[in-house]
N, C-alpha and C positions, 0 to 999 in steps of 0.2 A: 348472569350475563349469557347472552347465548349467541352463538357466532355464525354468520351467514356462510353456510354451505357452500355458495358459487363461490364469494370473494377469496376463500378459502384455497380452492381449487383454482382459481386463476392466479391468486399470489402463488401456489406453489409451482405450476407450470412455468408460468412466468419466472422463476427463478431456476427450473432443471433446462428450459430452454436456453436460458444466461449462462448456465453453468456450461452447456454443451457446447455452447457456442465459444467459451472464454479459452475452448482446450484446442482450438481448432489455431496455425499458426498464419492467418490473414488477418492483417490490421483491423479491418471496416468489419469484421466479424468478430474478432476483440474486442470493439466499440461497441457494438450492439448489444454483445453478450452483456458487457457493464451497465448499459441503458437497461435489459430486459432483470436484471439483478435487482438495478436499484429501484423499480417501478413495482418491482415485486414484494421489497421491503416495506416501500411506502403502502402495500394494499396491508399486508402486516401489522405494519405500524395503527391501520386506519381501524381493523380489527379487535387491534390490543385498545381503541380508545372505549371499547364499550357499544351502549347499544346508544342510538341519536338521543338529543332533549333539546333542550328550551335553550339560547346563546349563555356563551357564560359572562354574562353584565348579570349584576346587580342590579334587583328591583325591576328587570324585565323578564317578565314570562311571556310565553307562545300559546297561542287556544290550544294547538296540537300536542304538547307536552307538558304541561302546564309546569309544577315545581320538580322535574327532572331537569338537570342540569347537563349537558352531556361534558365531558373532559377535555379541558384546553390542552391539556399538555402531548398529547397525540395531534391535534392540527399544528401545535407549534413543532413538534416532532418534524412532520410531513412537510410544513413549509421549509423547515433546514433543508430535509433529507432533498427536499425538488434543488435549492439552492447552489447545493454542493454538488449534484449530482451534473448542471449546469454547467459549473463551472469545471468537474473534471472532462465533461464533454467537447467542452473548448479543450482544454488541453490536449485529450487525446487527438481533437481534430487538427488540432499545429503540430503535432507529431506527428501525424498519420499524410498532414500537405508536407511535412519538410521531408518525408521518407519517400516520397512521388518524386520531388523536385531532383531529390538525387539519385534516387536510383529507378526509377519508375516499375518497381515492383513493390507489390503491396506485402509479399509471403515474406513473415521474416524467420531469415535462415539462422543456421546452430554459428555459435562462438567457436571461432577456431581457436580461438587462446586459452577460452575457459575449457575446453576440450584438452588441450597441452595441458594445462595445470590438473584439471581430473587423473591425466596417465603419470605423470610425475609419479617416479618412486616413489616409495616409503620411509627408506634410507634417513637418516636426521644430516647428512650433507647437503640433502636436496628440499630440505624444509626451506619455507619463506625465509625466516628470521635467522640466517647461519649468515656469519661472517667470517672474515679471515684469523680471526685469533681460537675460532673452535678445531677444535682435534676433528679431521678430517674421516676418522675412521668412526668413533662414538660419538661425534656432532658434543660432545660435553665443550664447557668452557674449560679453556687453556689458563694457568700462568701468567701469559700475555697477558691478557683483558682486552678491552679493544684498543684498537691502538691506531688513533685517527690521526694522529699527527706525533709532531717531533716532542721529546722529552719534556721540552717547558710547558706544551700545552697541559700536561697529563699531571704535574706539580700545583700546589694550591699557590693561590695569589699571595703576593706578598704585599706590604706597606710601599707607597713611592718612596725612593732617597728623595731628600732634598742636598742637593748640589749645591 
């Protein structure tokens, strides 16, 4: 098999210009980046199919290739890869209009929350999962256990009396 040089060179580009672009933090430059990604894979994909032949139907041959067959499963490859690609394009583009609609800035800025939670101690007090029955100083479980409500909840079910 032997592989075309230019395609070669254009799916790679195509893909470090997606990459470069995917790092940059404006929406429509996000998008693009993911457009020049996936166009890249599909020249990939078209590569990985081999070198062209004849349709793959049975019992038809081409004057130009006669019994080479070229590889269906790389065109059905590329036909998903377009499909999907499609349809995350819509997506990003209702995301990219409902981030207009409300803020009319394209650049999306850092998480102040996720920012508070990155500086959060270390401490086992200040873990997610700490509740009030852990020991306050080694964050271990207490004795207590948790204790979400009044005594009967915390007792197993008994049988109904009948009255």
């Amino acid at each position: 098999m032997e592989a075309n040089l230019f395609l070669l060179i254009a799916s790679g580009s195509l893909i470090a210009a997606g990459t470069y672009l995917m790092l940059d933090r404006v929406m429509t430059r996000m998008l693009l980046g993911i457009l020049l990604i996936g166009n890249g894979a599909n020249l990939l994909l078209l590569q990985a199919g081999g070198a062209a032949g004849s349709p793959p139907i049975l019992f038809r041959d081409s004057e130009l290739h006669g019994d080479e067959i070229s590889d269906p499963l790389a065109q059905a490859m590329i036909l998903t890869a377009i499909v999907i690609s499609m349809a995350m394009t819509a997506f990003i583009l209702a995301l990219a209009y409902r981030q207009y609609r409300y803020r009319t800035a394209d650049i999306i800025e850092d998480d102040i929350e996720d920012a508070a939670i990155a500086a959060r101690p270390a401490t086992a007090s200040a873990a997610p999962d700490h509740d009030a029955s852990d020991d306050p100083a080694t964050g271990r479980l207490t004795a207590e256990g948790d204790s979400f409500g009044p005594k009967s909840f915390e007792e197993p079910v008994t049988e109904a009396h009948d009255d």
